[in-house]
C-alpha positions in Angstrom: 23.2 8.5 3.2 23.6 8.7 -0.3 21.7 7.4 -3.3 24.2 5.1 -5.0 21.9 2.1 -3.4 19.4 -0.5 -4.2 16.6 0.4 -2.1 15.4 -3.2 -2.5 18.1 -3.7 0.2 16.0 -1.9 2.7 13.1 -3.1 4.3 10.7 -0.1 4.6 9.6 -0.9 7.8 10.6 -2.6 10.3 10.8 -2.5 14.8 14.1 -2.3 17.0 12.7 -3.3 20.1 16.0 -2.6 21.8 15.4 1.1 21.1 11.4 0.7 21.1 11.4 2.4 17.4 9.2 2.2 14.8 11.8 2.6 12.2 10.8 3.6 8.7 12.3 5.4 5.5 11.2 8.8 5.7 9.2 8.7 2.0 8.3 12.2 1.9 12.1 13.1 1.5 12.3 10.7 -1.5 14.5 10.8 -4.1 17.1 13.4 -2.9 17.9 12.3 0.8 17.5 8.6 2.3 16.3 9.3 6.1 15.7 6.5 7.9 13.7 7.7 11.2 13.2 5.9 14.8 10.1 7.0 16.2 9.0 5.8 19.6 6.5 8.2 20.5 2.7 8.0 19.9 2.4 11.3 18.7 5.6 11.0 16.1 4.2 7.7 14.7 0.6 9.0 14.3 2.6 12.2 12.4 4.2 9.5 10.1 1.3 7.9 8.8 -0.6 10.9 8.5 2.1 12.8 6.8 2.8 9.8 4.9 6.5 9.5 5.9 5.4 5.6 5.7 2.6 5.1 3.6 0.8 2.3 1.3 -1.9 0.1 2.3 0.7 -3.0 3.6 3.1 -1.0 4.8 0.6 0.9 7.2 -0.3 -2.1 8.5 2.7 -3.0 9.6 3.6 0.4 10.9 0.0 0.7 13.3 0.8 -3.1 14.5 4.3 -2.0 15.8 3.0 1.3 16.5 0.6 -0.3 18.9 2.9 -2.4 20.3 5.4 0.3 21.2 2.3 2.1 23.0 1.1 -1.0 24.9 4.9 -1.8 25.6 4.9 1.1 28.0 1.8 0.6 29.5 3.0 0.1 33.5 -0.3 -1.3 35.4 -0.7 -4.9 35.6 -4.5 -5.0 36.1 -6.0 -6.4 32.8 -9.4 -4.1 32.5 -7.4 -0.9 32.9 -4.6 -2.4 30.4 -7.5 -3.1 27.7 -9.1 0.6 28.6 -5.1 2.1 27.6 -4.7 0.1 24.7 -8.3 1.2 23.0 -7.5 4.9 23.9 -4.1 3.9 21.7 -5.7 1.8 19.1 -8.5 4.8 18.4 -5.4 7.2 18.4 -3.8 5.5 15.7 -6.8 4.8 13.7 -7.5 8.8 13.4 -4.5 8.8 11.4 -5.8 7.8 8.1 -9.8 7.1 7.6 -9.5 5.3 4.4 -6.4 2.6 5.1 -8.5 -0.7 5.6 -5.0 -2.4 6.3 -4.3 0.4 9.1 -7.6 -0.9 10.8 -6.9 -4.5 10.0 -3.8 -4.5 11.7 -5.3 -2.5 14.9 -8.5 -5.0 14.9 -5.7 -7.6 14.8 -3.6 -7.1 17.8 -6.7 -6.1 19.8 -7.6 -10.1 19.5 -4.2 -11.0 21.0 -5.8 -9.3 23.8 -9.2 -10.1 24.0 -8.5 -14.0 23.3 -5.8 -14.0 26.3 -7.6 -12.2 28.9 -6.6 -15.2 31.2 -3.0 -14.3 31.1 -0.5 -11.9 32.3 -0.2 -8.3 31.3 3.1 -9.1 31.1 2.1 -12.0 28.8 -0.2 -10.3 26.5 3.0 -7.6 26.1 5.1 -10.4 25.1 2.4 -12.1 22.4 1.7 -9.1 20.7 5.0 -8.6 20.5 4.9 -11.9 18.4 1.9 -11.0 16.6 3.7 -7.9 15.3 6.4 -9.4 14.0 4.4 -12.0 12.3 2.4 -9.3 10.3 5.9 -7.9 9.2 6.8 -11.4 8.3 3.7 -12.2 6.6 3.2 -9.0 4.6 6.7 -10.1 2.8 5.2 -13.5 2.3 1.8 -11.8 0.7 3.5 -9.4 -1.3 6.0 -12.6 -2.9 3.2 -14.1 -3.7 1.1 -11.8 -4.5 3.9 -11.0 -7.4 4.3 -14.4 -8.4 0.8 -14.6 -9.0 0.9 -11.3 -11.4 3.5 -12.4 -13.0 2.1 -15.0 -13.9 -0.7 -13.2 -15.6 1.8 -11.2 -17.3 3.2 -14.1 -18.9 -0.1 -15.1 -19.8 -0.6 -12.0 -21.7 2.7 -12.1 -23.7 5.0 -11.4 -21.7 8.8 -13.2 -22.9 12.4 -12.9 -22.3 13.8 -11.7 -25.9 11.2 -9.1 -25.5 10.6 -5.5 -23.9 7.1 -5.2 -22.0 5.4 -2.4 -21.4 3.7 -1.8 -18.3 2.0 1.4 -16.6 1.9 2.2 -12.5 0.5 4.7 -10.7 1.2 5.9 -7.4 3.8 3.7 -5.7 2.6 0.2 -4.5 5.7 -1.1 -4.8 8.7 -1.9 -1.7 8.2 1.7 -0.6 4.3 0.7 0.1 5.1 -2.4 2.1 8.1 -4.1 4.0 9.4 -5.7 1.0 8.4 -6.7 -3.3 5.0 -4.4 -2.7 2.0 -5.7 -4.9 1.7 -3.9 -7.9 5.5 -4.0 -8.1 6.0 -7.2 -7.4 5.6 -8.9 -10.6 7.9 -6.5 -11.7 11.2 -6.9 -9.7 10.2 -10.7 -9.3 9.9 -10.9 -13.1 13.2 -8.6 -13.2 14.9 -11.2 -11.2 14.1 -13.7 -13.1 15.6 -12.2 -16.5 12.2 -10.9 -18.2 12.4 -7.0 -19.4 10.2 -4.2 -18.7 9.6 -0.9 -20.0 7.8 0.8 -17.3 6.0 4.1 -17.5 5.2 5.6 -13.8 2.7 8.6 -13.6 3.9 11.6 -11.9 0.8 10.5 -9.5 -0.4 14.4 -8.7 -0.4 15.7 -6.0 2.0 14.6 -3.8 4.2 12.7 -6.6 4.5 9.1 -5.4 4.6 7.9 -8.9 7.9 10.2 -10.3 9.3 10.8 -6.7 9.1 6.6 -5.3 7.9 4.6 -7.7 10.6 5.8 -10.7 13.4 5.8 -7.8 12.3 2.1 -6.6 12.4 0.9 -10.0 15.3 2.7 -11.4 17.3 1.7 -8.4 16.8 -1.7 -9.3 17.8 -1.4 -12.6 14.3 -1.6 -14.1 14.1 1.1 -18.0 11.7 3.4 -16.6 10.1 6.8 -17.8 7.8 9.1 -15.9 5.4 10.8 -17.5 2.8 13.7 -16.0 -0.8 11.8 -15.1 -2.1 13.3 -18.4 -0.3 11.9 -20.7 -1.4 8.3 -20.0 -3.6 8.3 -23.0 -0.6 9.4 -25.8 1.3 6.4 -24.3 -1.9 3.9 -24.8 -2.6 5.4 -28.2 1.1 5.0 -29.2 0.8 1.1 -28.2 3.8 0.9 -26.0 1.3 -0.4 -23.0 0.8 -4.1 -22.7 -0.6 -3.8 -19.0 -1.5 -1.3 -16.7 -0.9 -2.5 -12.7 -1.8 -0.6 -10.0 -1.9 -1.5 -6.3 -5.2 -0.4 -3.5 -6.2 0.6 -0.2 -9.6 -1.1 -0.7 -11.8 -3.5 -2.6 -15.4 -3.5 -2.2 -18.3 -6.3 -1.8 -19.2 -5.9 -5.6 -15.1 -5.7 -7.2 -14.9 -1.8 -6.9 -11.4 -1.0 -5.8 -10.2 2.2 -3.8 -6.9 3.7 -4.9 -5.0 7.0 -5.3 -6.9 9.1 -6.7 -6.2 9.3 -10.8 -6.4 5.6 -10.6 -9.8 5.7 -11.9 -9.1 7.9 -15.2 -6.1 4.7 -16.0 -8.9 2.5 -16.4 -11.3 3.5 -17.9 -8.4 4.5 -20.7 -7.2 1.1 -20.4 -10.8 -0.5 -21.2 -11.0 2.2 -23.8 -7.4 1.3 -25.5 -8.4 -2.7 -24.7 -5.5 -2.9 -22.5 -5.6 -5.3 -19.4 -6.2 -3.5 -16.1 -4.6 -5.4 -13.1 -5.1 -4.4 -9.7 -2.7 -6.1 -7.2 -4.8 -6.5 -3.7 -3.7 -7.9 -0.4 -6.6 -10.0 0.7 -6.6 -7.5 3.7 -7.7 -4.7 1.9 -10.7 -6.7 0.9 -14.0 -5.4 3.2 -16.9 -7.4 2.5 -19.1 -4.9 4.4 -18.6 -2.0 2.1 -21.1 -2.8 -0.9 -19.5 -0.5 -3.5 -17.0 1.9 -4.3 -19.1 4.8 -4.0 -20.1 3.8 0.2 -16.2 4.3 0.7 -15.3 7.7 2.9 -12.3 9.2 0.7 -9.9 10.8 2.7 -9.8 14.7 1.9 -6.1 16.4 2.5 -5.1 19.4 2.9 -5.7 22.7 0.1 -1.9 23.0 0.7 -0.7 20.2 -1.0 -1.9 21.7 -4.0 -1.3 24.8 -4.0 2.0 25.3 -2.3 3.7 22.5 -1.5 6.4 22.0 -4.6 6.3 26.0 -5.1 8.3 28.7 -3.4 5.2 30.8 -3.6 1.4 28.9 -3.8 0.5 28.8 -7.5 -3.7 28.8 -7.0 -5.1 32.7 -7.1 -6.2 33.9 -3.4 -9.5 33.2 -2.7 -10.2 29.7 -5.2 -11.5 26.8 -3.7 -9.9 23.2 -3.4 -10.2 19.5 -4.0 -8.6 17.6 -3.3 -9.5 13.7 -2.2 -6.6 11.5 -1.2 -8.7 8.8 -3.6 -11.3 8.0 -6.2 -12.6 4.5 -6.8 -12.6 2.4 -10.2 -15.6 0.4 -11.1 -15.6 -3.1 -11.1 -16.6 -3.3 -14.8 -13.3 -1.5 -15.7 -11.4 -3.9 -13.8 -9.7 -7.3 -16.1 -8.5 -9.2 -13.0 -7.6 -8.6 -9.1 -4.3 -10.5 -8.2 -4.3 -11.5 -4.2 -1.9 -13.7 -2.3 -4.0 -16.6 -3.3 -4.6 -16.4 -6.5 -5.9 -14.3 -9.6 -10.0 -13.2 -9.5 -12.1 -12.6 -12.5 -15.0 -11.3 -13.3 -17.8 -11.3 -11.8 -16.1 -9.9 -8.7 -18.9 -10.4 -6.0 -18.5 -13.9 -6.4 -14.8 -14.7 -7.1 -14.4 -12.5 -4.0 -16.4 -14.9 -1.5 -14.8 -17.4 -3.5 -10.7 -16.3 -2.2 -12.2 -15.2 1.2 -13.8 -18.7 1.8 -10.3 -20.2 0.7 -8.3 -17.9 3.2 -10.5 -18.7 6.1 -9.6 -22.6 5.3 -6.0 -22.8 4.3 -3.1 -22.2 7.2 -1.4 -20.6 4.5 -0.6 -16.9 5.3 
């Protein structure tokens, strides 16, 4: 396939039952080639997520509940005790893909309710529901991200933002389409603002080490006709000082208890620039990547990946001297206090975080919404 596309046409993920795939857009291959893979084995789809062929906190989700389905799917006894002892031994496979993806859990933890709150049916039935309840996660991830964008741009308008006028936001990483089934979070506001005839000026972050910024998030935006400029993580300041940023947006993979939020790793140094530049700091959050039961940011296990993708991966040769050490942590985690507002599906939180977060939790648990 080509590149002369709008990858806003694509839904990143997505299930053909007919085939039993998990079909995705292979991300690592990003910008030059457009792969879109089936996988229908356990070991392929555990290789995707780790590898991050599909990657982003909604997307995962959505991947692990279809991935689970497709493993449950060809499950053949139809005694319920031994179909619940398979289906753990899948659901603990999956999980071992990525430790730090709350959504990748949330989705698992999900689908294993289907089964434990129908234990009085069918295998056969229980196949068929989660079936149902994977779809609906797909369905309802495009639902949260819409929303999700409408409520950032609304705090974008709020902060200046007009048609006759050029606003300049910066990303990092890529929380956009590519990070979910469709709109993303941190993206959303943009191609839902974009839609709607507003301009943006958007500078992506190269996003070291693995790129997302300049090799997904430029190529989502570009593609969709958004002016965009990448720029390497280190020059986030020069583009503060020179006061073409009227936002920075960024997406997660995990807010705390107290407001702290999780995020690729870099995210951390963007903020505490932003506060320093007294530039708004917006961090677009999927209610599901909340987790009440972590206090802080610094009680959240970072994910640490391999020395290679540092030192070898975009080189014909590695570029570290033999014998140095690495480090290299997937994420880092941005305090609260260098936060100006956390955008969810239903609505925009303030400061102070431990309570506006009960606050959208209690209205989730009582609206049908979502």
């Amino acid at each position: 396939m080509g590149n002369k596309l709008n990858i806003m046409e694509f839904e990143t993920v997505t299930l053909d039952d007919e085939k039993s795939a998990l079909v995705i857009i292979d991300q690592t291959l990003l910008p030059n080639k457009i792969d879109i893979l089936y996988l229908s084995d356990q070991k392929d789809i555990w290789d995707a997520i780790y590898k991050l062929k599909v990657r982003g906190a909604p997307a995962i989700g959505v991947a692990a509940a279809i991935g689970i389905y497709l493993a449950v799917k060809e499950i053949e006894t139809t005694e319920f005790n031994e179909f619940f002892s398979l289906f753990t031994v899948a659901k603990e496979y999956l999980a071992s893909s990525r430790p730090t993806a709350v959504n990748l859990f949330w989705a698992l933890d999900r689908m294993e309710q289907v089964i434990t709150g129908n234990s009085d049916k069918t295998v056969s039935e229980i196949k068929q529901l989660l079936y149902k309840e994977a779809l609906a996660i797909k369905q309802e991830d495009i639902e949260v991200c819409k929303a999700i964008g409408e409520n950032g741009l609304s705090l974008l308008l709020e902060n200046g933002l007009k048609k006759d006028d050029s606003f300049g936001i910066l990303t990092h990483c890529n929380a956009g389409q590519l990070a979910a089934v469709k709109y993303g979070t941190a993206l959303s506001p943009i191609h839902l603002g974009h839609e709607k005839g507003y301009t943006f000026k958007v500078y992506v972050d190269e996003t070291r080490p693995l790129l997302q910024g300049v090799r997904l998030s430029a190529f989502e935006l570009a593609s969709n006709g958004i002016d965009t400029t990448v720029i390497c993580d280190n020059m986030a300041s020069q583009v503060m000082k020179n006061n073409w940023i009227n936002a920075v947006v960024v997406g997660c993979d995990c807010v705390t208890a107290n407001g702290d939020v999780c995020n690729k790793i870099g995210t951390s140094g963007v903020a505490i620039l932003a506060k320093y530049y007294n530039i708004p700091f917006y961090v677009c959050a999927p209610a599901s990547t909340i987790n009440m039961d972590i206090a802080c940011g610094k009680d959240v296990t970072i994910e640490q990946r391999p020395d290679s993708e540092i030192t070898e991966m975009w080189y014909k040769e590695s570029m570290a001297p033999e014998g140095v050490h690495v480090f290299n942590p997937a994420f880092d985690f941005v305090d609260n206090e260098n936060i100006t507002a956390i955008v969810t599906e239903y609505g925009v939180l303030k400061p102070p975080f431990d309570k506006s977060l009960k606050e959208i939790l209690l209205h989730k648990s009582t609206t049908a919404e979502f």
